[in-house]
Steps between C-alpha positions, in 0.01 A plus 500: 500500500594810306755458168786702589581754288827508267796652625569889361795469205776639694464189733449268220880640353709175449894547485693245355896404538722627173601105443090390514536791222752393313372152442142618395687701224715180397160295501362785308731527239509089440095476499471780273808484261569846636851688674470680826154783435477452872628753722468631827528766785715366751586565880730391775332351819785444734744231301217414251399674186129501465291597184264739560337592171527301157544671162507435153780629289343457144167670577700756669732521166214508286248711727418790238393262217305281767362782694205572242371162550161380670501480878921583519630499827840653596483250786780298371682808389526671859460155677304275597459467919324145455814263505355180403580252194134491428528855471818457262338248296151688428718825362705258258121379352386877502427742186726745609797272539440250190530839288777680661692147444372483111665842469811381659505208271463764221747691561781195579421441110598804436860429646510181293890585345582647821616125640365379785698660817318864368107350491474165718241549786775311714796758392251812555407361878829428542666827445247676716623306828706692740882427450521259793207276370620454193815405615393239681235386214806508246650275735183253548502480150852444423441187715265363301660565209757299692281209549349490203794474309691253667180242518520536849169399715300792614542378891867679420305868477441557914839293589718762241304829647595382846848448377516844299359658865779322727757666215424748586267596181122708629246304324211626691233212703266505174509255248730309643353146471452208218169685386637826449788321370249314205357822416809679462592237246189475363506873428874504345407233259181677380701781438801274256205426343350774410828606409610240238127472377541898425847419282321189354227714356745775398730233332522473091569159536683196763600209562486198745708248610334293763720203703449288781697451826463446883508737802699379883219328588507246183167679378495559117449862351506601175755851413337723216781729330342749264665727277333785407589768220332835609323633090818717393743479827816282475445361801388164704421376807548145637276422782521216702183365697 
């Protein structure tokens, strides 16, 4: 019996939904401590919107101090037609991509007094969302913050979209369950971090009051104030954790 021959590309072109998408890049960004280099060419197929190419946006930022490399490819500059994770994952790994991302890296520490909202990878992927995505992300987010800060469980994410939607309030049908919910949070607190680690290492000197005390569930936590005096500034923070 005779081995059949593989199929010519253009059969072998694989089209994915935008949500399948959209969690790849969340996966993405979690596996490899990264923010949103995944992008996409995108297409409506009756109600659904369907990727049809995938891109990345830091080799494409970076292309003309990457494009002297060995074996570059402007594959994932014009897009890539193979939509597959495997796909995804073997570009992150790549020469091409590991260097464009070191240059990105290079040039956040350039913004280093800039504060955060002008250099974070999650800031710069945000503002390049259309106006209606970002709405709804700010939204999503806003949520979290919600949870987060009120010690609520994380089963309270999906149950408050669904109550945001029936007010009325577009939230979209992405990231709109206890997952997406985690992440979100998981995201916002790496970011306070970073944050009050930056003024920490900035600081002349502080101080540290630490105290104990228990939550609504009769769980004890422990409430960190610091006060920090920033080298010359008369000023201080108080931040409660």
């Amino acid at each position: 019996m005779k081995r059949r021959h593989d199929a010519p590309d253009e059969v072998k072109k694989r089209h994915v939904d935008y949500a399948t998408f959209q969690k790849w890049r969340l996966d993405l960004d979690r596996e490899h401590q990264t923010m949103s280099w995944l992008d996409c060419n995108s297409e409506k197929e009756g109600t659904k919107t369907v990727v049809m190419k995938l891109k990345c946006r830091v080799c494409t930022e970076f292309v003309d101090k990457i494009r002297c490399g060995k074996n570059f490819s402007e594959k994932w500059i014009v897009g890539a037609e193979s939509v597959r994770i495997s796909n995804v994952r073997d570009h992150a790994r790549n020469w091409q991509h590991t260097r464009a991302m070191s240059l990105l890296k290079k040039q956040q520490s350039q913004f280093a007094g800039s504060g955060p909202s002008s250099y974070a990878p999650i800031a710069r992927a945000f503002n390049k969302l259309p106006d209606d995505e970002r709405a709804k992300l700010r939204v999503k987010f806003d949520i979290a913050y919600f949870i987060a800060i009120e010690n609520l469980p994380y089963t309270k994410y999906a149950k408050i979209c669904e109550l945001e939607n029936r007010h009325g309030v577009c939230v979209g049908a992405s990231y709109v369950n206890e997952t997406a919910g985690k992440d979100f949070i998981h995201y916002i607190a790496d970011s306070r971090r970073r944050e009050l680690k930056q003024t920490l290492e900035n600081a002349k000197f502080f101080s540290m009051l630490l105290d104990g005390s228990t939550d609504a569930g009769k769980m004890s936590i422990t409430i960190s104030t610091i006060t920090i005096s920033i080298i010359i500034i008369e000023c201080h923070y108080q931040i409660v954790n």
